[in-house]
N, C-alpha and C positions, 0 to 999 in steps of 0.2 A: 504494500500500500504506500502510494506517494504522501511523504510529508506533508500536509497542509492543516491548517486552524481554523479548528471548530466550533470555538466558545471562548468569548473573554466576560472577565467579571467584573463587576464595575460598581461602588455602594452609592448607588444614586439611589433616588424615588424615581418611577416611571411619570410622576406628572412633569420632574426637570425634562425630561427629555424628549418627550411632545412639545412641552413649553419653547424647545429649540427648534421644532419643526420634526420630530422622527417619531415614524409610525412604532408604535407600542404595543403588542400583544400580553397582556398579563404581566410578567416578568420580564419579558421576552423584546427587544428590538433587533429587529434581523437585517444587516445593512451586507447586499452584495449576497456573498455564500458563506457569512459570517452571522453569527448568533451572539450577541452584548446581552447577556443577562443582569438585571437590574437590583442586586442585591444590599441593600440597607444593613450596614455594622454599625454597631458604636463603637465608637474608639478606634475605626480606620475608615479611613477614605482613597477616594481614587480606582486606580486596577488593581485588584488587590491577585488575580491569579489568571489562566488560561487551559483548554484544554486542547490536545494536539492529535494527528492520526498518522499513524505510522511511526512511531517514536521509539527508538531502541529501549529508550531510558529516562525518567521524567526526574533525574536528577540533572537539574541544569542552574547550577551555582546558587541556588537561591532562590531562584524566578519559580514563584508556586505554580506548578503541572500537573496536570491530571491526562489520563491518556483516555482517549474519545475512539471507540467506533461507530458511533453515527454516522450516517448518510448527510452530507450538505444539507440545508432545507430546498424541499421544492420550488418555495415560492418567496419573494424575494419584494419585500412592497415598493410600491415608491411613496417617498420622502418628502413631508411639505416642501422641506428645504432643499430640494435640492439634489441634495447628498448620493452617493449612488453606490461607494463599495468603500472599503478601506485600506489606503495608499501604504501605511506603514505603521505599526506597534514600534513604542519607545522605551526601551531598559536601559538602566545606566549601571559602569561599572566603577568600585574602586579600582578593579586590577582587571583591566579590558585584555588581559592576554591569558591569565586563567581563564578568565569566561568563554572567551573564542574556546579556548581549548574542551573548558565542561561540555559546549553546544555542540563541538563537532567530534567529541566522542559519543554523542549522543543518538548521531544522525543528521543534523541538521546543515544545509546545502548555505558553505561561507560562498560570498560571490567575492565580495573583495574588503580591505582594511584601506581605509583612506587618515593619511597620514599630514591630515593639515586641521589648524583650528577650528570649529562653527563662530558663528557669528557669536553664539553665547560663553563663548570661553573652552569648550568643550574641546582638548586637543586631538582626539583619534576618534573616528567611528567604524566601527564593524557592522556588515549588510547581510544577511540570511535570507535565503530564498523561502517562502513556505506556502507554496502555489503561488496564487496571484499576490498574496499579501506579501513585505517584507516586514523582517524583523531589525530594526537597528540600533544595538548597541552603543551606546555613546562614552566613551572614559572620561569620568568625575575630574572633573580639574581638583588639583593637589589642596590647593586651598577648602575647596570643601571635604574633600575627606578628611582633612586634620580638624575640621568645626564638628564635623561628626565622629568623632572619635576613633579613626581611623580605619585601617581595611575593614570590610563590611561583603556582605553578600549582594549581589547584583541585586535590583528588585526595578518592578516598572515603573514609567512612567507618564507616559501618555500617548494620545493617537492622532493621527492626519488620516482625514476623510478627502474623498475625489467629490469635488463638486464641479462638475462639467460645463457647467455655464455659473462662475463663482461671483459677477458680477448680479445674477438672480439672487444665489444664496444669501450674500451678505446683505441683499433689502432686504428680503425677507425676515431675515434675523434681527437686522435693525443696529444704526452705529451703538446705540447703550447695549448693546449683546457681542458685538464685533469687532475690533479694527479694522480700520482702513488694508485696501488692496498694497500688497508689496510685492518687488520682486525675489523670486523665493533660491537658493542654493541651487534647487536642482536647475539646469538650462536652461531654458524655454517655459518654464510655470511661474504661478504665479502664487498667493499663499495670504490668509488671512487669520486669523487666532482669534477663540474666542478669549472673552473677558469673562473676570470671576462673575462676575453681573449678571450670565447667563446662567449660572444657578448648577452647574458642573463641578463637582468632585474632580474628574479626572482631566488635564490639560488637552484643547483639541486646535487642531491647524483641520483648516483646509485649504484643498489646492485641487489647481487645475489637474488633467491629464496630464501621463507622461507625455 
């Protein structure tokens, strides 16, 4: 069975996330051939885990996994906003070269380690393939791992959604839900972010097609 993700979790309320424009089934938001279950903690927030098919091994430095043999879902809604599948999942590491290593003894398909800064300070990121979705690793600039009390286990951090026509998306959402349009890392796209104002747990980008 080919590698790909079946389920991420997420401690929101399902009214945040209609309230952003995304169709809701019970627990359930199904964006693309992807399932965002909508699980409410106390005492955590954001992506707190994932589940994956095909997976040798669901020890992957930290990053909570659960192994899925589910079928994709069949049907796939479309999105007030927009939104249409999911461009990338975000984990950060202290030690980006353990991790490369937990993920691809694992199983998981590295495409490449890109050896220059993000715009946020972040020096290396690492890119896994997991069907249509990518996974990308980002390495913890030094400074925050020493404010965190040092090496630590990888864990996530957030997601970028494809929104196809991004200049819809962001009306629809509205600037006290959005930023303005910017141009984004990848070549040719473009990328918007939501604001804590939209009522999200977990940090989200969206961006055009590749």
């Amino acid at each position: 069975m080919a590698l790909t993700l079946d389920e991420l979790t997420v401690t929101d309320e399902a009214a945040a996330w209609r309230g952003c424009g995304f169709e809701v089934e019970g627990d359930v938001c199904v964006v693309g051939g992807v399932r965002i279950r909508l699980v409410p903690k106390d005492g955590k927030r954001g992506l707190t885990g994932w589940s994956l098919r095909g997976i040798d091994s669901p020890e992957l430095d930290g990053l909570p996994t659960s192994v899925s043999d589910l079928p994709p879902p069949t049907d796939a809604p479309e999105h007030r906003n927009g939104v249409t599948a999911i461009d990338h999942v975000v984990a950060i590491s202290s030690n980006l070269d353990r991790t490369v290593a937990a993920l691809t003894a694992a199983g998981l398909d590295l495409r490449r380690v890109r050896e220059e800064p993000t715009p946020a300070g972040a020096p290396r990121q690492a890119f896994f393939r997991l069907g249509p979705t990518i996974l990308e690793v980002v390495q913890e600039p030094p400074e925050a791992t020493e404010r965190h009390g040092g090496d630590r286990p990888a864990f996530f951090w957030g997601l970028a959604f494809v929104a196809p026509d991004l200049e819809r998306t962001v009306a629809h959402l509205g600037e006290d839900r959005v930023s303005e349009i910017r141009t984004a890392v990848q070549p040719g796209r473009q990328i918007a972010t939501l604001r804590r104002s939209a009522g999200l747990s977990v940090p989200v980008a969206l961006m055009t097609p590749p």
